[in-house]
KEKOL-52489 format. One line per field, with one value per residue: residue in one letter; chain; x, y, z of N, C-alpha, C in turn. Coordinates in pm, 1 decimal, decimal comma, padded with zeros to 6 digits, m for minus. Example, Ala and Ser with C-alpha at 12.3 -4.5 7.8 and 13.67 -1.06 7.14 Angstrom:
residu = c(A/S);
chaine = c(A/A);
n_x = c(01319,0/01285,0);
n_y = c(m00569,0/m00225,0);
n_z = c(00780,0/00708,0);
ca_x = c(01230,0/01367,0);
ca_y = c(m00450,0/m00106,0);
ca_z = c(00780,0/00714,0);
c_x = c(01320,0/01290,0);
c_y = c(m00330,0/00003,0);
c_z = c(00780,0/00787,0);
***
This chain:
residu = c(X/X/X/X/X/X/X/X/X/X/X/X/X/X/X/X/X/X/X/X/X/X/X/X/X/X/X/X/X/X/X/X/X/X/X/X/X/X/X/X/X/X/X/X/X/X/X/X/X/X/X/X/X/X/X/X/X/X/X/X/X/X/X/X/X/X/X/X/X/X/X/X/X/X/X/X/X/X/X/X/X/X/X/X/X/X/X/X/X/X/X/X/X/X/X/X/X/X/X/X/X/X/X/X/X/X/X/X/X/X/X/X/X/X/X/X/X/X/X/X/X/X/X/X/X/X/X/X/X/X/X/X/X/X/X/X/X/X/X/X/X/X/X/X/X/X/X/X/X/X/X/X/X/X/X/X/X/X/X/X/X/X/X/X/X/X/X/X/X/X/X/X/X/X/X/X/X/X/X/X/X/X/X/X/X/X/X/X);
chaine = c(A/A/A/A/A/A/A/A/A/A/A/A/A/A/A/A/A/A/A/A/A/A/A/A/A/A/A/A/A/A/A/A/A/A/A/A/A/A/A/A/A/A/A/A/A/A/A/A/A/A/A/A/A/A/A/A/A/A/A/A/A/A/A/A/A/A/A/A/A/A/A/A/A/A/A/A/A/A/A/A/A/A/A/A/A/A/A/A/A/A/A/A/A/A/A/A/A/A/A/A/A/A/A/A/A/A/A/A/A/A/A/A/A/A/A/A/A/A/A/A/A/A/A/A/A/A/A/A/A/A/A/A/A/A/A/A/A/A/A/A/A/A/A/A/A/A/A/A/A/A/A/A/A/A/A/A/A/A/A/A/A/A/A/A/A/A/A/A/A/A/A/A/A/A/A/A/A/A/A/A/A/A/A/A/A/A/A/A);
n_x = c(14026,2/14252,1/14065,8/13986,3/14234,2/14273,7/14095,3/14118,8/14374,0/14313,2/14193,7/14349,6/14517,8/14351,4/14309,9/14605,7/14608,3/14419,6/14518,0/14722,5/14595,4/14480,2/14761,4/14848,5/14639,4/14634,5/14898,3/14844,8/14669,7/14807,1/15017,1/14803,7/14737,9/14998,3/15037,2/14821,5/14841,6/15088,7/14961,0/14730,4/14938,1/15010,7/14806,9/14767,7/14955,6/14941,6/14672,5/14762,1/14897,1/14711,5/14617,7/14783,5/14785,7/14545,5/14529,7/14699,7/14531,7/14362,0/14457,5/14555,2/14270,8/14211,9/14405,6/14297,5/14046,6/14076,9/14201,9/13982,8/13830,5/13995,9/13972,7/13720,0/13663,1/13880,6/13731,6/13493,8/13596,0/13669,4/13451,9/13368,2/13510,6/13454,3/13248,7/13355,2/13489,7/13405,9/13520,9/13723,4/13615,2/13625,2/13856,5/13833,6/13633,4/13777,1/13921,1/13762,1/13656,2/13843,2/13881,7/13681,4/13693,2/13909,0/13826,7/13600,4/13782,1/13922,6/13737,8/13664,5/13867,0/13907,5/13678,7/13754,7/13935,3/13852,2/13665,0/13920,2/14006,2/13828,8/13872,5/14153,1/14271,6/14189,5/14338,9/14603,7/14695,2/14687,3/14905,7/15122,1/15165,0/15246,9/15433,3/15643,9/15629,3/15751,8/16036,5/16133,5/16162,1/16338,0/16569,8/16639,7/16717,2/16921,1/17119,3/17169,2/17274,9/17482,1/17651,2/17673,3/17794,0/18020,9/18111,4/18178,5/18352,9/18631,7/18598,5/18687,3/18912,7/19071,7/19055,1/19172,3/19459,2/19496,3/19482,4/19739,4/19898,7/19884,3/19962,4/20199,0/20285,5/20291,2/20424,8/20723,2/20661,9/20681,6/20961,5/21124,8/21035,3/21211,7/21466,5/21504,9/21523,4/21712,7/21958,0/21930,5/21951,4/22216,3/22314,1/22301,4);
n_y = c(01539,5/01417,3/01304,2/01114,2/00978,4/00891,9/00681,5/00524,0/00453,2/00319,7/00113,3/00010,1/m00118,7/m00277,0/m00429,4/m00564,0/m00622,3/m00847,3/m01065,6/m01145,9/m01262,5/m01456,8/m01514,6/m01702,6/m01869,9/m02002,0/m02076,4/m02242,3/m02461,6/m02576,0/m02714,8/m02935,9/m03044,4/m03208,3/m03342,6/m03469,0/m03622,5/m03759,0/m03924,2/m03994,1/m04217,7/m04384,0/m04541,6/m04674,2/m04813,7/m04952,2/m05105,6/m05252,2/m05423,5/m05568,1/m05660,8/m05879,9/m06040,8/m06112,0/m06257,0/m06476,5/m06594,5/m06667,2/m06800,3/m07030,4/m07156,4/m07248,8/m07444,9/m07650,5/m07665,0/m07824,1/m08013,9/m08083,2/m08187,5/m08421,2/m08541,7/m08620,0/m08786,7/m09002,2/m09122,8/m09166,9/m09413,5/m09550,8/m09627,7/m09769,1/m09989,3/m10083,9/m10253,9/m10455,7/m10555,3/m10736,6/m10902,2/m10727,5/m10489,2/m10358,3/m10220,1/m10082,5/m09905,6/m09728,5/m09624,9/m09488,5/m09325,4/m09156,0/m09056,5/m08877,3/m08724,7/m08577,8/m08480,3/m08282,3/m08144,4/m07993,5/m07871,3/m07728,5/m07609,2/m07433,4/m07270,4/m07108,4/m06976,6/m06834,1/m06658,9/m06571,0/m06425,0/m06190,7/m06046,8/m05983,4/m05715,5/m05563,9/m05732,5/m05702,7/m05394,4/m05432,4/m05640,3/m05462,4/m05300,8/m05432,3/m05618,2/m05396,2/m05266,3/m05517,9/m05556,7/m05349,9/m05412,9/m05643,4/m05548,0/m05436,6/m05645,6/m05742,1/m05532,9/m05591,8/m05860,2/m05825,5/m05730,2/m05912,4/m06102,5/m05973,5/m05930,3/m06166,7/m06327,3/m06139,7/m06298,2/m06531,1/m06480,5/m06469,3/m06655,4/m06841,7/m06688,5/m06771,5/m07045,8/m07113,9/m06983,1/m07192,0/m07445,2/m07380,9/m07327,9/m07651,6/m07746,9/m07654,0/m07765,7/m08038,7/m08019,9/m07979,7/m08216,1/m08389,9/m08277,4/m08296,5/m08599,4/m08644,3/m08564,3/m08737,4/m08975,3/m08901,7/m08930,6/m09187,0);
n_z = c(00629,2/00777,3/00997,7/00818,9/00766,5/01025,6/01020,9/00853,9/00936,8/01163,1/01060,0/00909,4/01140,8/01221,3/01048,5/01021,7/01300,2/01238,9/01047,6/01198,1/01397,7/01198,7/01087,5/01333,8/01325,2/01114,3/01203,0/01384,4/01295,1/01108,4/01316,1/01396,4/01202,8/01136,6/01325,5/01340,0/01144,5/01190,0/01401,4/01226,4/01035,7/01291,2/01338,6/01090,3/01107,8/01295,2/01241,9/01014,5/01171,4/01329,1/01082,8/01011,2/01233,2/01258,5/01002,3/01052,9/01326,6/01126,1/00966,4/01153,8/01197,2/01005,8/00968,9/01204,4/01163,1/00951,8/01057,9/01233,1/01067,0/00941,1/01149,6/01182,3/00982,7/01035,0/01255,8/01151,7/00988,8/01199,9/01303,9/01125,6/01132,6/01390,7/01300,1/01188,2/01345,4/01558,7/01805,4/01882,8/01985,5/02262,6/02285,9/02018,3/02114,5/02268,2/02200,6/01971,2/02173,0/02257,0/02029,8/01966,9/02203,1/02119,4/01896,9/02002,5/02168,8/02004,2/01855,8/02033,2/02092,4/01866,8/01874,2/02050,7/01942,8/01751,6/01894,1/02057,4/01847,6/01796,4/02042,1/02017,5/01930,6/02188,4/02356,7/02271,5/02315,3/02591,6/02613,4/02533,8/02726,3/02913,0/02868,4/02794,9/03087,2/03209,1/03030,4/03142,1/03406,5/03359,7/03228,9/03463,8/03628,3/03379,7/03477,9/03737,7/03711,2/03533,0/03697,5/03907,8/03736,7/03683,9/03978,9/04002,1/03849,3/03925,9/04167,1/04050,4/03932,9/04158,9/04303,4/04126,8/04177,9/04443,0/04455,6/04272,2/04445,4/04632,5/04498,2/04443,2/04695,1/04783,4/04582,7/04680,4/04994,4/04844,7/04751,8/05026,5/05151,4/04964,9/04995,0/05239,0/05310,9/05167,1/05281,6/05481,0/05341,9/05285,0/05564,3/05631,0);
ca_x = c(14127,9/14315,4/13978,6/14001,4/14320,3/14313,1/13999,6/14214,6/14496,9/14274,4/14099,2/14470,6/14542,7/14232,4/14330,1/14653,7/14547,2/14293,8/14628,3/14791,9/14523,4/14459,6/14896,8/14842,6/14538,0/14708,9/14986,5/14744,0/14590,9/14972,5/15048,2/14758,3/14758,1/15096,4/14995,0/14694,2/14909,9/15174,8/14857,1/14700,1/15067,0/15068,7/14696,6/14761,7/15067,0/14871,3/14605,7/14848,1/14945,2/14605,1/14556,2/14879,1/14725,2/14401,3/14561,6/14760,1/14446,3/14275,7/14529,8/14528,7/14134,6/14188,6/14447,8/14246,8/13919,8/14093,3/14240,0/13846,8/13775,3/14058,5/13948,2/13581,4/13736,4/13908,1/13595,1/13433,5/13706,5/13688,9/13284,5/13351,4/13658,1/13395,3/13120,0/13392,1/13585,6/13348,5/13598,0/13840,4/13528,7/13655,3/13942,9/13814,9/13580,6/13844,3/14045,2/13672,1/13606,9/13950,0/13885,2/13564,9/13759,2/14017,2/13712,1/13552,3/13870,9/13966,7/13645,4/13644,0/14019,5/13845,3/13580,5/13818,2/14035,8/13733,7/13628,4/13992,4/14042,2/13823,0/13929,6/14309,9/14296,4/14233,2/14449,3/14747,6/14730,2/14762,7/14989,1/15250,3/15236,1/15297,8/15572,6/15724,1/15695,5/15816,1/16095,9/16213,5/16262,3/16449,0/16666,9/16717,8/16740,7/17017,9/17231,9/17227,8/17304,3/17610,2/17724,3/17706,9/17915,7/18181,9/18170,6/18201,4/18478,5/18701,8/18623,4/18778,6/19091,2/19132,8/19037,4/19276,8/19555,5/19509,9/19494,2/19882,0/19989,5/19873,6/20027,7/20366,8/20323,5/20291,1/20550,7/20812,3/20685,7/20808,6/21117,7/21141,8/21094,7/21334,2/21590,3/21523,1/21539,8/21866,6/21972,9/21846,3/21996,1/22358,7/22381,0/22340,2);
ca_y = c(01450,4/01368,6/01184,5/00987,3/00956,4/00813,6/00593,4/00409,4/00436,6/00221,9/m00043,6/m00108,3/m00188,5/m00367,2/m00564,7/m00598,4/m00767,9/m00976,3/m01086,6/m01168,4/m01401,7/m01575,9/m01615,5/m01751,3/m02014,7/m02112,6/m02245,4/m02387,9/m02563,1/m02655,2/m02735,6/m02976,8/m03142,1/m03251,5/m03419,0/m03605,4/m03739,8/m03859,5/m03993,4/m04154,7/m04334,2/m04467,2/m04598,0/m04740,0/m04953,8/m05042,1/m05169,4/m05380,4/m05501,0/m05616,4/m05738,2/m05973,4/m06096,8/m06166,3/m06360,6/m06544,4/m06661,3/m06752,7/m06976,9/m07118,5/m07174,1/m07353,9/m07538,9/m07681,1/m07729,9/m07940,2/m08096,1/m08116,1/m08271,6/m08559,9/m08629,4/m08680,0/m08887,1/m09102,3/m09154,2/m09223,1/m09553,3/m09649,3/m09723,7/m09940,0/m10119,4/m10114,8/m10326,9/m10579,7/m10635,5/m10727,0/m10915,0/m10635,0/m10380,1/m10262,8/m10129,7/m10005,0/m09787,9/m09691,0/m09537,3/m09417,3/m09216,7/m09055,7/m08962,4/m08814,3/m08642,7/m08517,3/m08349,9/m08172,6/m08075,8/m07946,5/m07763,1/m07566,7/m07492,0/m07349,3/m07176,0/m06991,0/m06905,3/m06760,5/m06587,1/m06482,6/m06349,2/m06057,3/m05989,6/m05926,2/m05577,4/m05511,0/m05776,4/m05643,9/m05327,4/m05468,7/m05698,1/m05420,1/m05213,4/m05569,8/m05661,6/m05256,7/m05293,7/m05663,6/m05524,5/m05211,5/m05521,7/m05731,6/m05415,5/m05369,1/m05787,5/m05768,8/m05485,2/m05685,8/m05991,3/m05793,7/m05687,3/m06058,3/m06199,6/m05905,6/m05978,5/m06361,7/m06315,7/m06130,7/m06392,1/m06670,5/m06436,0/m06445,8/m06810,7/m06881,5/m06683,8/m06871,2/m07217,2/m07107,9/m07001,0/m07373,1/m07523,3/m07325,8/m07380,6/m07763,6/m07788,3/m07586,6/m07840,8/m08154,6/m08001,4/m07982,5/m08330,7/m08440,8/m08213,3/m08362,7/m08747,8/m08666,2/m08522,8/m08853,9/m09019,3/m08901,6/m08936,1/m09309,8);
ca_z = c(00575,1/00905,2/01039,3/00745,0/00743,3/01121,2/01051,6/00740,9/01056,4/01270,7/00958,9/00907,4/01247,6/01234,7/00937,0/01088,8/01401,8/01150,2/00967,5/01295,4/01445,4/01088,4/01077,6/01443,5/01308,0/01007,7/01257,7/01480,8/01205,2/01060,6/01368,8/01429,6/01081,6/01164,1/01459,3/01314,1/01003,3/01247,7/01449,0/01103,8/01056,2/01392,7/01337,8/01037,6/01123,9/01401,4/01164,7/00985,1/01272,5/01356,8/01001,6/01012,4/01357,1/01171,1/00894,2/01126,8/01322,0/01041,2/00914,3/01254,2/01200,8/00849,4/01024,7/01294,7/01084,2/00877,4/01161,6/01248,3/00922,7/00967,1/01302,5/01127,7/00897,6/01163,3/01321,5/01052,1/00966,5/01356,1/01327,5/01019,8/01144,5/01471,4/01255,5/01104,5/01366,6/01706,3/01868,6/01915,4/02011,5/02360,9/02223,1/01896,4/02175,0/02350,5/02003,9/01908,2/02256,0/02203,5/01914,7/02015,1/02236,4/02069,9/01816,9/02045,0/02252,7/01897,1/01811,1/02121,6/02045,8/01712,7/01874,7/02170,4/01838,0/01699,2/02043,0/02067,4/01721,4/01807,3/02162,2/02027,0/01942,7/02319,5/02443,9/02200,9/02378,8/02762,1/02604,0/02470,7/02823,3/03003,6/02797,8/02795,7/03211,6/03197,9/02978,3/03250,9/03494,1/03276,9/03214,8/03577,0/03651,1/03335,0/03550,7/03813,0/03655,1/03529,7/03857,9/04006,0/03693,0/03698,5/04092,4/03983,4/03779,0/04025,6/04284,0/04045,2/03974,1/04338,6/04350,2/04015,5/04234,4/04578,4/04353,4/04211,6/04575,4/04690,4/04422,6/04477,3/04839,7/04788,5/04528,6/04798,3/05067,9/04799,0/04761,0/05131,5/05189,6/04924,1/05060,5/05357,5/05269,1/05062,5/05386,9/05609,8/05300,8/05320,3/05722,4/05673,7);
c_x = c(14199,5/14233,7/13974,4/14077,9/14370,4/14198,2/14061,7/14333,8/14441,6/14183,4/14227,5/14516,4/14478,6/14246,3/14447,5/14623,1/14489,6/14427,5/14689,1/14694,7/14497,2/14624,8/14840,9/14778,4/14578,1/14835,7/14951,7/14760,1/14707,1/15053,7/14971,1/14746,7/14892,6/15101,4/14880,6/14751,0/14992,0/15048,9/14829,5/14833,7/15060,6/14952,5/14725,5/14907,1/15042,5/14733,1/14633,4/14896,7/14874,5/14573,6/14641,1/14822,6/14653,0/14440,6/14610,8/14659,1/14331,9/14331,7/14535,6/14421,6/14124,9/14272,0/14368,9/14103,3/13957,1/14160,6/14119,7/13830,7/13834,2/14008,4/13800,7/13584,4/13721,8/13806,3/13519,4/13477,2/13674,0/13514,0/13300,4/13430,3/13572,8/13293,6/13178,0/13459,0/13488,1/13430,8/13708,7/13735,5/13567,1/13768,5/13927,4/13726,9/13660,3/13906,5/13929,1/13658,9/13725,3/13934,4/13801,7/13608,6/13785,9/13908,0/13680,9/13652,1/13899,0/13854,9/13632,8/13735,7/13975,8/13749,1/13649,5/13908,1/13928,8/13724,7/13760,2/14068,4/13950,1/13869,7/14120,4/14339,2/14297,5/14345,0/14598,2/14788,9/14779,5/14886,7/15148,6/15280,1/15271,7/15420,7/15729,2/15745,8/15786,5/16020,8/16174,5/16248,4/16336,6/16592,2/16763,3/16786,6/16943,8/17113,3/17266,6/17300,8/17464,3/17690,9/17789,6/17800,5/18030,4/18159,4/18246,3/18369,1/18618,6/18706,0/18689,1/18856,2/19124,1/19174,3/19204,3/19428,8/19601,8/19544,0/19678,1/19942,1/19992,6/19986,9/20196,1/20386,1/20365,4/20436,0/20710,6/20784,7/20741,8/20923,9/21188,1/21148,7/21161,5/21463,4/21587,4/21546,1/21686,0/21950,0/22015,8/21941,2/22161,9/22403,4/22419,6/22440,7);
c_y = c(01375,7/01282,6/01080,4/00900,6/00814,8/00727,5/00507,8/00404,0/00296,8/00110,0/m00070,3/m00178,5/m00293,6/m00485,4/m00611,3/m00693,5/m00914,6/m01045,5/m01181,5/m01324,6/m01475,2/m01613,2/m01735,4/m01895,0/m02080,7/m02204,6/m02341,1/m02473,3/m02637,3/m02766,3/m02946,7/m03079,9/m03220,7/m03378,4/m03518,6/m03679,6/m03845,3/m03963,5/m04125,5/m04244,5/m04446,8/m04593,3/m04674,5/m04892,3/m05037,8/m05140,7/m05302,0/m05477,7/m05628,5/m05680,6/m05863,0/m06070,3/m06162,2/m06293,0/m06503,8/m06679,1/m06702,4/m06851,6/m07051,7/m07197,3/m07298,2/m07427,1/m07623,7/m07757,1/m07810,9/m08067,0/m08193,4/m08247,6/m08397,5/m08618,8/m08688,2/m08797,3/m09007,2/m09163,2/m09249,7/m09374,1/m09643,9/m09670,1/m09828,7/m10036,1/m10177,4/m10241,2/m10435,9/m10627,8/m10611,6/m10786,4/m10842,9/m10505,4/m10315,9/m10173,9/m10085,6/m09861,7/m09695,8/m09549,5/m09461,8/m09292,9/m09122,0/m08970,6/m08854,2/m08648,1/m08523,1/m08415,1/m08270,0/m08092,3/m07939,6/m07831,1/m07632,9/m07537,0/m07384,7/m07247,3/m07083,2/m06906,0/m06779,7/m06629,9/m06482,8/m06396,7/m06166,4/m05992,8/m05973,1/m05814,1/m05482,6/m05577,9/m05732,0/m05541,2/m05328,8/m05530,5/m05625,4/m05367,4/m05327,4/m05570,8/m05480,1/m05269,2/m05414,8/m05637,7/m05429,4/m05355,6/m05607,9/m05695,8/m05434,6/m05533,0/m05786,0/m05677,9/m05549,9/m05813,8/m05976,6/m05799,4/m05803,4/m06101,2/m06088,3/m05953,7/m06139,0/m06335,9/m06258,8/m06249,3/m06519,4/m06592,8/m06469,9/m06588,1/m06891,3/m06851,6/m06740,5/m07018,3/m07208,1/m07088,7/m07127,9/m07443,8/m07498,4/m07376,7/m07552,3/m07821,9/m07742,4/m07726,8/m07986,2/m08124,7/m08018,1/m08134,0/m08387,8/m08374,1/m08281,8/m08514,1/m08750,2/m08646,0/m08653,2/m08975,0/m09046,9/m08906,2/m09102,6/m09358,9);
c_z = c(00688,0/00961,9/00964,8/00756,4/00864,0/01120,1/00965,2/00784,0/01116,3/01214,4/00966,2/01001,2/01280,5/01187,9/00982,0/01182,7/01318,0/01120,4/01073,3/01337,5/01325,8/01111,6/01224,2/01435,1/01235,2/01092,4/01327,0/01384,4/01142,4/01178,3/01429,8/01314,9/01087,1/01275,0/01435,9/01190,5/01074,5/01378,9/01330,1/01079,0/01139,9/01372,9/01232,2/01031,0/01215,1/01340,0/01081,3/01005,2/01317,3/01256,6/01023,0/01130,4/01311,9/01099,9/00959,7/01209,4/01231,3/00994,2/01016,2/01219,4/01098,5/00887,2/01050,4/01228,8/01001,5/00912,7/01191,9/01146,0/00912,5/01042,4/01276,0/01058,5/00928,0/01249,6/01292,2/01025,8/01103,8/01323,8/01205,7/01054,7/01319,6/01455,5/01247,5/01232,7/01566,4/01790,2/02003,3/02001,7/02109,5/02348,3/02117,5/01956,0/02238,5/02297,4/02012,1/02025,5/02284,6/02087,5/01897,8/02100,3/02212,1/01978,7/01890,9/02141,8/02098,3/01837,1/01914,2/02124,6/01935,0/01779,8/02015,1/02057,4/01799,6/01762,7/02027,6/01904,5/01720,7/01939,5/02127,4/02006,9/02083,8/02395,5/02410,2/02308,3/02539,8/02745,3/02595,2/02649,6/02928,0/02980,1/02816,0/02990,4/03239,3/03140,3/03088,4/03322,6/03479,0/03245,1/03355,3/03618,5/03558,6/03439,2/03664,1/03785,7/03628,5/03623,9/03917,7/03888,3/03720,7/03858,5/04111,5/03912,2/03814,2/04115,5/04201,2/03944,3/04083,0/04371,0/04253,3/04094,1/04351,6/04545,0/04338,4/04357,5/04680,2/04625,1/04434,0/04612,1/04845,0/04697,0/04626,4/04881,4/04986,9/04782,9/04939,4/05166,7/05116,5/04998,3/05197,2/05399,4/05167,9/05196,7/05516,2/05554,7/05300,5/05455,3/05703,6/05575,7);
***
């Protein structure tokens, strides 16, 4: 009975321990689910982020292409107003190779949009730790900045009080020469 007794001594301890390292995993695992929800959050506001971006350059895109599409347009008008009106032709080429221009300056604005519509999810990220360092020196730029106006602002008290001891001084020296011409006045 006693061998039994200490072999269903040492399963409980057994199961014990067991008990112990499962509490232990369940907090891992509590611990770690916690940490990948506040992960999925971060990811998905960062997603949003990236969609709003998206939307953004796409309305650029439908901008621009329909920018395209005027400027085809325009084109289009300058070769007929080119046919009727030969006279004027060196300057109707002039308008037309602008305009020419201006299209294809405009299409490869469209096609770097393009280009850069998928390269923003990496540039976002250089962009935030730019802007977060950019930001610390702006920080430290504003304390200084402080420093020099509170130093500014003492120096024109000082200036404001030297200004009033002029002005006193100068008003003292007109009294002086009236007193002294009343003076010059009553001898003669």
């Amino acid at each position: 009975m006693q061998e039994e007794l200490a072999s269903v001594m040492c399963e409980c301890r057994k199961k014990d321990d067991e008990n112990q390292n499962l509490k232990s995993q369940l907090k891992d695992t509590e611990e770690e689910r916690t940490r990948l929800q506040r992960k999925i959050s971060v990811q998905q506001s960062q997603a949003e982020k990236y969609k709003m971006l998206s939307q953004e350059a796409n309305k650029k895109c439908e901008g621009l292409q329909q920018e395209v599409v005027a400027l085809e347009k325009e084109l289009e008008n300058l070769k007929r107003v080119q046919k009727q009106a030969a006279s004027s032709q060196s300057a109707t080429e002039v308008r037309l190779n602008r305009a020419l221009e201006e299209a294809e300056r405009y299409k490869a604005e469209l096609n770097k949009l393009k280009q850069s519509n998928k390269d923003v999810a990496n540039q976002e990220l250089k962009t935030i730790e730019e802007l977060k360092a950019e930001n610390k020196k702006l920080q430290k730029q504003k304390g200084e900045l402080i420093a020099g106006f509170k130093k500014q602002l003492k120096l024109i008290d000082i200036l404001k009080r030297q200004k009033m001891h002029i002005e006193a001084a100068r008003m003292l020296s007109f009294t002086e020469e009236e007193f002294m011409k009343a003076l010059e006045w009553g001898n003669d």
